[in-house]
DRENDOVEX-768857 format. One record per residue (C-alpha): residue number from 1; residue in one letter; x, y, z. Coordinates in nm, 4 decimals. Layout:
+-------+-------+----------+----------+----------+
| ketor | lomar |       px |       py |       pz |
+-------+-------+----------+----------+----------+
|   NUM |     A |        X |        Y |        Z |
...
+-------+-------+----------+----------+----------+
***
This chain:
+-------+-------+----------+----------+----------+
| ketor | lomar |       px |       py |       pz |
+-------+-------+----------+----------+----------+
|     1 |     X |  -1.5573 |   1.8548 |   1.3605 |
|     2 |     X |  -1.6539 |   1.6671 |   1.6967 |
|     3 |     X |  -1.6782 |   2.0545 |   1.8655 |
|     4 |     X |  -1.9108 |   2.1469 |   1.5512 |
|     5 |     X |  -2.1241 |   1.8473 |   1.5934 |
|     6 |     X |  -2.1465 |   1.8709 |   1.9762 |
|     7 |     X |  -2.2578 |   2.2175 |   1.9899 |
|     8 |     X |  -2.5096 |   2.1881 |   1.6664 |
|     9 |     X |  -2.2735 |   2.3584 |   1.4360 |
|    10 |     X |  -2.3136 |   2.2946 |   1.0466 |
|    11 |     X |  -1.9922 |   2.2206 |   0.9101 |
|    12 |     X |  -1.8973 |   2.2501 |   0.5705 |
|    13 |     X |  -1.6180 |   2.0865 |   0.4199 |
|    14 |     X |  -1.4652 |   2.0733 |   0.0899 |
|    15 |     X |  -1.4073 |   1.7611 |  -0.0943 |
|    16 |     X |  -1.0576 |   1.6140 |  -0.0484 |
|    17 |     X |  -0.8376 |   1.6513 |  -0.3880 |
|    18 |     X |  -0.6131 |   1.3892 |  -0.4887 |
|    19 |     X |  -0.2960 |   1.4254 |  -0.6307 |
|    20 |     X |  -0.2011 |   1.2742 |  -0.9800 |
|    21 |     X |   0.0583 |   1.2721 |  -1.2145 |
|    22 |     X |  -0.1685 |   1.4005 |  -1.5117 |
|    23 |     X |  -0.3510 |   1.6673 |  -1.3502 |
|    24 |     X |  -0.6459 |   1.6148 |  -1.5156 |
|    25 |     X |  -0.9722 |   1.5512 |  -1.2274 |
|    26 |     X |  -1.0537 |   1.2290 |  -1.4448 |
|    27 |     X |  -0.7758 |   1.0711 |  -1.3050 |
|    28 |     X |  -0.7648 |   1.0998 |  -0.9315 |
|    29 |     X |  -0.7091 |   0.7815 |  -0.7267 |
|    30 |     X |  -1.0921 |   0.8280 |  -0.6571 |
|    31 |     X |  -1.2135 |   0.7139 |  -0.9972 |
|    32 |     X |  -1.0155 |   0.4308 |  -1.0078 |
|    33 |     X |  -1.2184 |   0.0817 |  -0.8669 |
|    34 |     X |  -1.0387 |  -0.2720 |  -0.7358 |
|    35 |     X |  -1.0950 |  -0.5545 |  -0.9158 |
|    36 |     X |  -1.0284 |  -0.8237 |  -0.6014 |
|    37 |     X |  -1.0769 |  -1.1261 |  -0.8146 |
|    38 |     X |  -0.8747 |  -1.0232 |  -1.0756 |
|    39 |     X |  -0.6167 |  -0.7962 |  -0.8823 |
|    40 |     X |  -0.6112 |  -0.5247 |  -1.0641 |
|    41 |     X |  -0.7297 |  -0.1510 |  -1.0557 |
|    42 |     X |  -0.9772 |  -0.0389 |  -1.3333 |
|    43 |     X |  -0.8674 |   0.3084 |  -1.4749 |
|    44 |     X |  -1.1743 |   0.5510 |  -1.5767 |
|    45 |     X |  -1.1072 |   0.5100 |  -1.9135 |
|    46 |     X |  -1.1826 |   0.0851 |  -1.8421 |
|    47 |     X |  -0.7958 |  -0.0337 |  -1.8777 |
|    48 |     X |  -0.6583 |  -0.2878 |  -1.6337 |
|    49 |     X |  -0.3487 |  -0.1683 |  -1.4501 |
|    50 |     X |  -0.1810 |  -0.4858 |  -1.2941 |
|    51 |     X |   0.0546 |  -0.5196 |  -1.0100 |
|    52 |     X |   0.4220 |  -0.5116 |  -1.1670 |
|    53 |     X |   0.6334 |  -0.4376 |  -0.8290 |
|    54 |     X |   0.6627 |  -0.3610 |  -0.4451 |
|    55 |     X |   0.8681 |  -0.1347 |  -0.3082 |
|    56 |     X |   0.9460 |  -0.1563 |   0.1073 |
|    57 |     X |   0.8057 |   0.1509 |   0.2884 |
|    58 |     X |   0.8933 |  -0.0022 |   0.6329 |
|    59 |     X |   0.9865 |  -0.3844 |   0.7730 |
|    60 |     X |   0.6041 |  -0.4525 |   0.7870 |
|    61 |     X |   0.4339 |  -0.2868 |   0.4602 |
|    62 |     X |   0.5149 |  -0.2996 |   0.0999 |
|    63 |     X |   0.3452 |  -0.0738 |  -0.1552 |
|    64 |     X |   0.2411 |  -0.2054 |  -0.4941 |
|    65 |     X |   0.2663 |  -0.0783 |  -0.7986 |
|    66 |     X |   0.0292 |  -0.1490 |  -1.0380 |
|    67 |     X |   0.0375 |   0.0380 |  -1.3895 |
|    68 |     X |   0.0162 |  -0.0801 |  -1.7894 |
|    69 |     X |   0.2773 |   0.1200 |  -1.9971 |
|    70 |     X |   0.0910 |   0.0323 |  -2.3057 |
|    71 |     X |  -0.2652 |   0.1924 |  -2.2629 |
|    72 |     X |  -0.0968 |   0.4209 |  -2.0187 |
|    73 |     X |   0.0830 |   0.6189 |  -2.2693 |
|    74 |     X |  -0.1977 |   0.6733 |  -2.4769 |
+-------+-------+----------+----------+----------+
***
């Protein structure tokens, strides 16, 4: 991309896809929006999915889970 730009080169790029367990484009991470006050993640559908667990990825960083099994299996 920096060699494009430098040399006046239009490059076109598609739009990254992200992965999800439904495979439906409504639900990639992209649609879903961070509530900071509330922690929690908004789905596209409106639902709150709160933080239930963290799991270790190294010493430093934990990854959290956040989900709602009840509006999630509908």
């Amino acid at each position: 991309m920096k060699k494009c730009e430098e040399k006046d080169i239009i490059a076109y790029v598609s739009k990254q896809v992200f992965p999800n367990s439904t495979g439906e484009v409504d639900f990639y991470l992209d649609k879903f929006q961070y509530d900071k006050e509330e922690n929690v993640y908004i789905c596209p559908k409106g639902e709150k999915l709160y933080s239930r667990s963290q799991k270790p990825i190294d010493e430093n960083t934990k990854a959290i889970v956040y989900r709602n099994f009840k509006v999630c299996n509908q």
